[in-house]
PDB file as gemmi writes it, atoms N, CA and C in Angstrom:
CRYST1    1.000    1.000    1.000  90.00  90.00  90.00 P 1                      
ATOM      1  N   UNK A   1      83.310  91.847  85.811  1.00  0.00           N  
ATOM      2  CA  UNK A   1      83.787  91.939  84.450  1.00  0.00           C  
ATOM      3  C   UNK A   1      85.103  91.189  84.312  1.00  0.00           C  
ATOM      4  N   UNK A   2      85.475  90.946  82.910  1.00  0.00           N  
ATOM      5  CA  UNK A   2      86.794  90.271  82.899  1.00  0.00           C  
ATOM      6  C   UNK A   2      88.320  90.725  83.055  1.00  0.00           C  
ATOM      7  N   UNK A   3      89.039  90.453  83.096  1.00  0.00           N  
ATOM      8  CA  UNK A   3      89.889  91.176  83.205  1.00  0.00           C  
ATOM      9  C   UNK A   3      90.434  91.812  81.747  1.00  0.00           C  
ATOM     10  N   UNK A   4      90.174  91.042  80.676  1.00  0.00           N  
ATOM     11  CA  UNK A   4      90.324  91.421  79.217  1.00  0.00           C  
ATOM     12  C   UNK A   4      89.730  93.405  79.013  1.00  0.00           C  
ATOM     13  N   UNK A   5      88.196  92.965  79.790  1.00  0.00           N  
ATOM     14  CA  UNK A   5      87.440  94.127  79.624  1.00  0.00           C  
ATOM     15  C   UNK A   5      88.224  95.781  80.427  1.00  0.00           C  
ATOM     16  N   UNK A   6      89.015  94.947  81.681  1.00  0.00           N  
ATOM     17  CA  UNK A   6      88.891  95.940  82.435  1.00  0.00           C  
ATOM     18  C   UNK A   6      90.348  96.612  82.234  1.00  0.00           C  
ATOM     19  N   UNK A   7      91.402  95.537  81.759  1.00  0.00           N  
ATOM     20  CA  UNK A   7      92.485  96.189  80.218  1.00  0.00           C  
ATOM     21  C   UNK A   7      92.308  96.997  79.215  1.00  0.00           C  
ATOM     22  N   UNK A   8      91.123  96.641  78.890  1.00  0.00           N  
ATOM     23  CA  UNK A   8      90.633  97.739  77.408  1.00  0.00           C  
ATOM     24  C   UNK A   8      90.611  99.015  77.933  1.00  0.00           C  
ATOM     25  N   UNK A   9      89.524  98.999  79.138  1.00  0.00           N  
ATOM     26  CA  UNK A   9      89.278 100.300  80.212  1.00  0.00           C  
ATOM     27  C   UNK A   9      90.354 100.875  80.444  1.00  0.00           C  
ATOM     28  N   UNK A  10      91.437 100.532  80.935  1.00  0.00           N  
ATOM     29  CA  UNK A  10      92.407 101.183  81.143  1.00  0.00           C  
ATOM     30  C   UNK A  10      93.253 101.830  80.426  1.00  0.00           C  
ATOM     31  N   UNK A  11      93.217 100.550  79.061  1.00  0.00           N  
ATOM     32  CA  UNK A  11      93.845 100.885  77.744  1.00  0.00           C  
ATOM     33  C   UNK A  11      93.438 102.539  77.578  1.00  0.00           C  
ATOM     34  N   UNK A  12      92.132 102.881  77.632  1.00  0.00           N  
ATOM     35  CA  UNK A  12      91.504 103.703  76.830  1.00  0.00           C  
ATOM     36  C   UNK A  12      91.654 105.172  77.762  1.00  0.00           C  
ATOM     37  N   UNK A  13      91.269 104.627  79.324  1.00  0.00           N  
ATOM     38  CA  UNK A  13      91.420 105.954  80.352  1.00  0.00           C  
ATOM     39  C   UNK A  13      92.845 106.134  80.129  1.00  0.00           C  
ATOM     40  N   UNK A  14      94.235 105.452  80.097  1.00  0.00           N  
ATOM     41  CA  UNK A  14      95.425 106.026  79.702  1.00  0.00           C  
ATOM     42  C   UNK A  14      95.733 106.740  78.857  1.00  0.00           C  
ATOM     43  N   UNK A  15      95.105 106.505  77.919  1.00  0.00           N  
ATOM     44  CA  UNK A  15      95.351 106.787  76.546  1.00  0.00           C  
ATOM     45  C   UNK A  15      95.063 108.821  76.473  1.00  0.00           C  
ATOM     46  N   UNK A  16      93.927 107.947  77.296  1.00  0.00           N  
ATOM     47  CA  UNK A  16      93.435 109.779  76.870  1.00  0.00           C  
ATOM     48  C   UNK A  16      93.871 110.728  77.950  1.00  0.00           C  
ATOM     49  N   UNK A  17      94.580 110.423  79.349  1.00  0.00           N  
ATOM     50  CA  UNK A  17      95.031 110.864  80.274  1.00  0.00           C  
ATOM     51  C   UNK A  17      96.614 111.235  79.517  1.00  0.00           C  
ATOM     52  N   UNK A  18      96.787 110.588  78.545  1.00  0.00           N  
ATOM     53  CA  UNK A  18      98.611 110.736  77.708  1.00  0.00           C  
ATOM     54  C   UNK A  18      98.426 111.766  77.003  1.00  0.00           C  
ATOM     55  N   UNK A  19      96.718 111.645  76.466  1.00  0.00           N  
ATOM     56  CA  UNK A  19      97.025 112.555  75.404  1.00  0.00           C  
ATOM     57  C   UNK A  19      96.420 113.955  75.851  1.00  0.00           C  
ATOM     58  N   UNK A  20      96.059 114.092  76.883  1.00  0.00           N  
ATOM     59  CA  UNK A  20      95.683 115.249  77.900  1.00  0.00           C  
ATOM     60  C   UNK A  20      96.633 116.085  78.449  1.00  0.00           C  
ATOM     61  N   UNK A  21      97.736 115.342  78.533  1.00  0.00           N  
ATOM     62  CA  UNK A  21      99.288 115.861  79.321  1.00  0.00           C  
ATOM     63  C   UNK A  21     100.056 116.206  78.605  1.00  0.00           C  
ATOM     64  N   UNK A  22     100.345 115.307  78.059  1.00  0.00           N  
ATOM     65  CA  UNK A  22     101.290 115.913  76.924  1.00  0.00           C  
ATOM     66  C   UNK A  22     101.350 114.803  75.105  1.00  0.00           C  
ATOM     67  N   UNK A  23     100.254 115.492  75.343  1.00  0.00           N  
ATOM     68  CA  UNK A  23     100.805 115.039  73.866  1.00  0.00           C  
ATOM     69  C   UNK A  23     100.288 113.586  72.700  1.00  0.00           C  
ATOM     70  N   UNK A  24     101.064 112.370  73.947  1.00  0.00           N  
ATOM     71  CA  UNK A  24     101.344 111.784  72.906  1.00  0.00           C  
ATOM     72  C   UNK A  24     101.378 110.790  73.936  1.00  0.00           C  
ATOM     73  N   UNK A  25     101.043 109.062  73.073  1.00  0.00           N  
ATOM     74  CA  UNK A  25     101.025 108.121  74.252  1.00  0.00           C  
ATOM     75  C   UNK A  25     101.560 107.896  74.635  1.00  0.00           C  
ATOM     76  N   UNK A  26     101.910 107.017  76.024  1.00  0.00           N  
ATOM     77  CA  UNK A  26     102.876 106.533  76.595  1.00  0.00           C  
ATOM     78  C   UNK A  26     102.997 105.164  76.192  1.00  0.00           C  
ATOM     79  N   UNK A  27     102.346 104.844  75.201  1.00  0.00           N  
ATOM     80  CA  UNK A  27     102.773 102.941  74.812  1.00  0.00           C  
ATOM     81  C   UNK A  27     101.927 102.299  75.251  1.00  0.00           C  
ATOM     82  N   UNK A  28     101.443 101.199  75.033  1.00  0.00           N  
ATOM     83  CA  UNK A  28     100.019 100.310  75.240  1.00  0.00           C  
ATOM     84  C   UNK A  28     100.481  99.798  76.969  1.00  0.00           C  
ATOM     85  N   UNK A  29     101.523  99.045  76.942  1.00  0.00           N  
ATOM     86  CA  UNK A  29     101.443  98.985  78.315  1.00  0.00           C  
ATOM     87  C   UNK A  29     101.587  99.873  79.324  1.00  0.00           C  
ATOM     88  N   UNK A  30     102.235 100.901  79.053  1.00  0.00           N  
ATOM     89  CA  UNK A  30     102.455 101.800  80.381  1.00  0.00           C  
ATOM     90  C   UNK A  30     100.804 102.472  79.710  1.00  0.00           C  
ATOM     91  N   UNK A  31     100.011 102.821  78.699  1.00  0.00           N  
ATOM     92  CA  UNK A  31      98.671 103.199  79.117  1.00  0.00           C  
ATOM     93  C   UNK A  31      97.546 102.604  79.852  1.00  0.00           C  
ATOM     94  N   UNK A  32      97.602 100.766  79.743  1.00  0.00           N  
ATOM     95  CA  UNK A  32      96.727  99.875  80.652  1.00  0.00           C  
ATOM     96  C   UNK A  32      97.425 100.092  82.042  1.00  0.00           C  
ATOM     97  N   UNK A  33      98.509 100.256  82.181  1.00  0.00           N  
ATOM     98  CA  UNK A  33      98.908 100.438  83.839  1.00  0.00           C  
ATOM     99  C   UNK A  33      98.287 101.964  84.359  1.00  0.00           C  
ATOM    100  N   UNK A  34      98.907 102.989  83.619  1.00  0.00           N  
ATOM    101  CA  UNK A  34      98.179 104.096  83.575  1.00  0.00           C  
ATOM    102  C   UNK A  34      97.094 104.183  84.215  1.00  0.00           C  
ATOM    103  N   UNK A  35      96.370 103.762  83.490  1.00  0.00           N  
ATOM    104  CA  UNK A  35      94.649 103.662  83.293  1.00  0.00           C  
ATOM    105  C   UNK A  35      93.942 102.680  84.214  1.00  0.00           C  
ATOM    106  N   UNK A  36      94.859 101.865  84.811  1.00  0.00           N  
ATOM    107  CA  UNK A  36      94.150 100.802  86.000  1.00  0.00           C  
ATOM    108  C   UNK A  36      94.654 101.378  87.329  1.00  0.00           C  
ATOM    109  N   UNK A  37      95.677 101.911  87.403  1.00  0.00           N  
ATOM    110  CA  UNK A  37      95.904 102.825  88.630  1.00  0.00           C  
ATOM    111  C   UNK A  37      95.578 104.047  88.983  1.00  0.00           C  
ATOM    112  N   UNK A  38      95.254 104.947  87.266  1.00  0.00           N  
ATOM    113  CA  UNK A  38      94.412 105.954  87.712  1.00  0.00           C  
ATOM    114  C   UNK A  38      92.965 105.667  88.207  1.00  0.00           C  
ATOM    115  N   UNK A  39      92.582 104.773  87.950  1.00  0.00           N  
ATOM    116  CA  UNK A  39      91.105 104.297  88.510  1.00  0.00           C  
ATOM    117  C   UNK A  39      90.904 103.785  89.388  1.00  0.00           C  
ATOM    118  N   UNK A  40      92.110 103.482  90.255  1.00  0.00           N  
ATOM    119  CA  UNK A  40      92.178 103.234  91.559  1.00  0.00           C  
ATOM    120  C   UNK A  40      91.686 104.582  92.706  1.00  0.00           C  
ATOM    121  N   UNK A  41      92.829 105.453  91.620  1.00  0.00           N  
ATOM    122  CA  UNK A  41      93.319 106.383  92.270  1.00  0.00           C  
ATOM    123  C   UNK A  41      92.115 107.433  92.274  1.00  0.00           C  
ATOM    124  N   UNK A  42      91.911 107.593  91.162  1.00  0.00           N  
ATOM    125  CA  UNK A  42      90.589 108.212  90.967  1.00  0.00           C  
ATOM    126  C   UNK A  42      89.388 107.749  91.904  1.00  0.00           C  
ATOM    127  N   UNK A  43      88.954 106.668  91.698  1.00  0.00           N  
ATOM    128  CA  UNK A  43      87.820 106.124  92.483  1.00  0.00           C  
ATOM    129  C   UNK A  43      88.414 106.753  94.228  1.00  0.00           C  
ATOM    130  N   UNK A  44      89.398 106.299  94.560  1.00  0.00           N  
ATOM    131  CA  UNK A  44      89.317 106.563  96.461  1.00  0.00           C  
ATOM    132  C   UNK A  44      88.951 108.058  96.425  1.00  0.00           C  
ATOM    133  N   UNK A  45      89.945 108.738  95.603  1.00  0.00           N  
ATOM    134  CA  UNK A  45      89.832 110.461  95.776  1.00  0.00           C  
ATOM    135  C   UNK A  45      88.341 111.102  95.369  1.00  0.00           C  
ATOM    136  N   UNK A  46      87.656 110.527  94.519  1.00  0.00           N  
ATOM    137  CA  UNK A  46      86.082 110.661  94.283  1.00  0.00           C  
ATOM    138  C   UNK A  46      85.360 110.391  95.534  1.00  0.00           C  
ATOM    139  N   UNK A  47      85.710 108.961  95.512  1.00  0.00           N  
ATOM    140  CA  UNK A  47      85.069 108.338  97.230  1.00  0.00           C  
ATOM    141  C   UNK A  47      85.656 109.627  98.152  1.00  0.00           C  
ATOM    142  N   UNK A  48      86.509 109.832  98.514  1.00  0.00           N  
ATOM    143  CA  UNK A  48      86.633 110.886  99.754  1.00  0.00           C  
ATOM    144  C   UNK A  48      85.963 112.115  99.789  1.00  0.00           C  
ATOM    145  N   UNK A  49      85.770 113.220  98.786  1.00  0.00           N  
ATOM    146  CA  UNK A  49      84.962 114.012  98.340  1.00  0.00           C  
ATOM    147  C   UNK A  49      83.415 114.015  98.526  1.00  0.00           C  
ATOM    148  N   UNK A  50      83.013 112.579  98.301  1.00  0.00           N  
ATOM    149  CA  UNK A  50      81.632 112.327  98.634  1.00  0.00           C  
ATOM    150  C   UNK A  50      80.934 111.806  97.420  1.00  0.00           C  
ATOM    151  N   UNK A  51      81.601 112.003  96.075  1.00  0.00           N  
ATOM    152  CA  UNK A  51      81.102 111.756  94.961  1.00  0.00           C  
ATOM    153  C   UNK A  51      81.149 109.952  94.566  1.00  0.00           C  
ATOM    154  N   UNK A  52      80.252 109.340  93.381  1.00  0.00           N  
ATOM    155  CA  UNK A  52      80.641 108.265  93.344  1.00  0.00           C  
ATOM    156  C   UNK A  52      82.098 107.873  92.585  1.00  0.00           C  
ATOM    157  N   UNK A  53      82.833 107.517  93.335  1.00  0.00           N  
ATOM    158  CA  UNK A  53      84.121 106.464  92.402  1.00  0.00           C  
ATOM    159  C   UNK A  53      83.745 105.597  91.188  1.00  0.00           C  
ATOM    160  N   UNK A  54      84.332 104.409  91.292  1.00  0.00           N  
ATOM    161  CA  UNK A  54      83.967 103.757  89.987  1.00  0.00           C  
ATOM    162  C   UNK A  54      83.182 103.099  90.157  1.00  0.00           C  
ATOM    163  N   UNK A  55      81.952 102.945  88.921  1.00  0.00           N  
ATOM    164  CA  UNK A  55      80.309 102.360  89.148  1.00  0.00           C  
ATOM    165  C   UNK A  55      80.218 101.149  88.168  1.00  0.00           C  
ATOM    166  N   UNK A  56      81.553 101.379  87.430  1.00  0.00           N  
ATOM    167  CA  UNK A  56      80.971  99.772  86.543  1.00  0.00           C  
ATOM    168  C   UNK A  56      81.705 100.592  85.368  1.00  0.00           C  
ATOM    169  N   UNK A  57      81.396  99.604  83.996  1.00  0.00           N  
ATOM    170  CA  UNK A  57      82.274 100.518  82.692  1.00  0.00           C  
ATOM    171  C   UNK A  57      80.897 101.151  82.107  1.00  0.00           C  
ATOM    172  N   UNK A  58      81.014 102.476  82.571  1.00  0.00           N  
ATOM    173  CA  UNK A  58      80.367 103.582  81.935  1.00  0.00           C  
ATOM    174  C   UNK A  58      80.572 104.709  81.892  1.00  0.00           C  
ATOM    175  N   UNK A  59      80.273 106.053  81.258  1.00  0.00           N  
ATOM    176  CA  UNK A  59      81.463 107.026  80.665  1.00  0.00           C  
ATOM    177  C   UNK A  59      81.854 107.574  82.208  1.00  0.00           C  
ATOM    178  N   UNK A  60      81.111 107.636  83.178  1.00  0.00           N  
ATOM    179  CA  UNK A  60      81.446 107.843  84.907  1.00  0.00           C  
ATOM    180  C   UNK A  60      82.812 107.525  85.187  1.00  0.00           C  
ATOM    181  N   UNK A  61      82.687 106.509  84.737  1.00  0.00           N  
ATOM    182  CA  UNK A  61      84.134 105.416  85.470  1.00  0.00           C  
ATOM    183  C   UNK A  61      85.226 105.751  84.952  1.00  0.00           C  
ATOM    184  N   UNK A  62      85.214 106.147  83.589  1.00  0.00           N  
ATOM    185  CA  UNK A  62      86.144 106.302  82.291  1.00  0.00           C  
ATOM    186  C   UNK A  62      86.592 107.677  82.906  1.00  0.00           C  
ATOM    187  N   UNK A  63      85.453 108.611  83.418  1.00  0.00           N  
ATOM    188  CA  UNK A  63      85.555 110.406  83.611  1.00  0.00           C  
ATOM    189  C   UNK A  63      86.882 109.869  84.937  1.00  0.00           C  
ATOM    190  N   UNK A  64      86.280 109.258  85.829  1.00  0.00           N  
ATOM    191  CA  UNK A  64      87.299 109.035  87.321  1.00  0.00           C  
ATOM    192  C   UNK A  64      88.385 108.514  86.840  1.00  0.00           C  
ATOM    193  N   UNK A  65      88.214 107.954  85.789  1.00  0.00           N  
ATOM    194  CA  UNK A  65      90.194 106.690  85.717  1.00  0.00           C  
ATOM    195  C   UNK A  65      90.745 108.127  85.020  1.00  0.00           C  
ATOM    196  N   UNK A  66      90.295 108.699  83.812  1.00  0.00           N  
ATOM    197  CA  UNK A  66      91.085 109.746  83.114  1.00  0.00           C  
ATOM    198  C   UNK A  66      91.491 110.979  84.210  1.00  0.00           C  
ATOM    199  N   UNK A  67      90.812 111.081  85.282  1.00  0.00           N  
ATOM    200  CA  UNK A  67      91.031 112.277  86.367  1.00  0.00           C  
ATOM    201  C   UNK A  67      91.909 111.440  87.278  1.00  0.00           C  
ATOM    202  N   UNK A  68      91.635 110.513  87.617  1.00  0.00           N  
ATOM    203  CA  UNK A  68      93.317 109.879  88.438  1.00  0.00           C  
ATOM    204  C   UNK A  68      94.448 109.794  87.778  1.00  0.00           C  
ATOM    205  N   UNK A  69      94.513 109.244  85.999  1.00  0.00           N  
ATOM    206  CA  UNK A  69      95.337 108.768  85.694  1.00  0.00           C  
ATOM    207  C   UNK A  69      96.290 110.175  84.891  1.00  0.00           C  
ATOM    208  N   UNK A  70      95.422 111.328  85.217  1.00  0.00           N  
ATOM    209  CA  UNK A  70      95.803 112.643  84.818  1.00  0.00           C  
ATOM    210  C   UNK A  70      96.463 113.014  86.159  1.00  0.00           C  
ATOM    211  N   UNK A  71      96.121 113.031  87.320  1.00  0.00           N  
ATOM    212  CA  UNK A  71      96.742 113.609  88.445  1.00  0.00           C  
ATOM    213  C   UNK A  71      98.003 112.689  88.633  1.00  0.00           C  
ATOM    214  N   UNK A  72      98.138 111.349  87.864  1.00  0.00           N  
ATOM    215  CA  UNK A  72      99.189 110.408  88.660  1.00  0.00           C  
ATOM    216  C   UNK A  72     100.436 111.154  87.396  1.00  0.00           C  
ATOM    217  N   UNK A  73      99.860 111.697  86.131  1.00  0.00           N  
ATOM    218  CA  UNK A  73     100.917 112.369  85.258  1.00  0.00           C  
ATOM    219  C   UNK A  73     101.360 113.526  85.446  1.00  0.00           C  
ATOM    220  N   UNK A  74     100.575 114.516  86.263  1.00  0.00           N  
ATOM    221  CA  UNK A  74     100.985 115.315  86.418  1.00  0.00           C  
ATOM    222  C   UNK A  74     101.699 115.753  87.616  1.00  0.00           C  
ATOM    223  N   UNK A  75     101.542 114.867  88.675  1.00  0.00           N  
ATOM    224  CA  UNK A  75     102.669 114.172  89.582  1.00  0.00           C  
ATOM    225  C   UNK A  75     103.955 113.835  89.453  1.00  0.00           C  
ATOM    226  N   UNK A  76     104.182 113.145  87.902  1.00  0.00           N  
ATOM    227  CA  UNK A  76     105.297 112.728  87.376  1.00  0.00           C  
ATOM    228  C   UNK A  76     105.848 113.536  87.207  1.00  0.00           C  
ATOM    229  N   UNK A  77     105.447 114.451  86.172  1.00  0.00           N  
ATOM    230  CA  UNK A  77     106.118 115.680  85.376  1.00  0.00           C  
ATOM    231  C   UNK A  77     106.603 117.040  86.307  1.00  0.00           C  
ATOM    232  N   UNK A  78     106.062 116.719  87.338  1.00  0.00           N  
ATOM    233  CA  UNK A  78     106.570 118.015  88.473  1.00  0.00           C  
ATOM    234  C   UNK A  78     107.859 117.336  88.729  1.00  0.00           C  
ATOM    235  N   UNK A  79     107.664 116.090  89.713  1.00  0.00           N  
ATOM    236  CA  UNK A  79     108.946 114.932  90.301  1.00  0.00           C  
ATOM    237  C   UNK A  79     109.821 115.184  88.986  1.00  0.00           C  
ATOM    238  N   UNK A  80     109.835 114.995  88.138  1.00  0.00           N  
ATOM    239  CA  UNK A  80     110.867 114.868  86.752  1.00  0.00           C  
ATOM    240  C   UNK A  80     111.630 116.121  86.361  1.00  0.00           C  
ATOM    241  N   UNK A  81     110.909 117.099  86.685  1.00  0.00           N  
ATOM    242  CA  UNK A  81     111.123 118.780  86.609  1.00  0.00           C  
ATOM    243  C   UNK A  81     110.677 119.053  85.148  1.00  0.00           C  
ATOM    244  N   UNK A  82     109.956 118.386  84.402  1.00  0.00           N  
ATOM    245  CA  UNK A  82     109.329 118.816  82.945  1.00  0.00           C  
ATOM    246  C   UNK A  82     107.859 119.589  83.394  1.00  0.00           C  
ATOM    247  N   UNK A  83     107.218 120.540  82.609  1.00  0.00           N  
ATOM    248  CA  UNK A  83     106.020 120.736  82.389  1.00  0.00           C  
ATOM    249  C   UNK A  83     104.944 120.069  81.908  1.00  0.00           C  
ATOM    250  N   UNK A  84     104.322 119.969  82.665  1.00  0.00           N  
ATOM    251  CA  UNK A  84     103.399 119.011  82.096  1.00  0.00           C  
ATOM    252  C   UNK A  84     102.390 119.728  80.839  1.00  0.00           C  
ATOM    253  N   UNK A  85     102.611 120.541  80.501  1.00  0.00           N  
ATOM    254  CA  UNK A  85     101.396 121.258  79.470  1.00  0.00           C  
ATOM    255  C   UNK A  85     102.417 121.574  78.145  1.00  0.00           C  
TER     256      UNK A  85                                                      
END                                                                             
């Protein structure tokens, strides 16, 4: 896929990983970074478990980037000393 496509993806797994945590977005770029590192992150930690990681852009992939890119926020918000909820 392109990389245009796999921006949008991220765009979108951030987005909803922002608005899962707290609230409200974190801004278009910190949601494509978001959202391409939670799907990193997501995919290995799926892969280790036994389950599939990321399979291509389908709502699967979207479920793993929003579950990494949720654990990489709620990581933050402990380190920061805020609540994440």
């Amino acid at each position: 896929m392109s990389v245009v496509v796999w921006m949008l993806f991220g765009l979108v797994a951030g987005f909803i990983a922002s608005k899962l945590m707290d609230s409200t977005g974190a801004g278009v770029f910190l949601d494509i970074s978001l959202g391409i590192v939670g799907a990193v992150l997501g995919g290995l930690l799926f892969n280790q478990v036994g389950a599939a990681g990321m399979t291509g852009f389908n709502l699967w992939s979207l479920f793993v980037a929003v579950c990494g890119a949720s654990l990489i926020l709620f990581v933050y918000h402990a380190a920061a000393g805020r609540g994440s909820f």
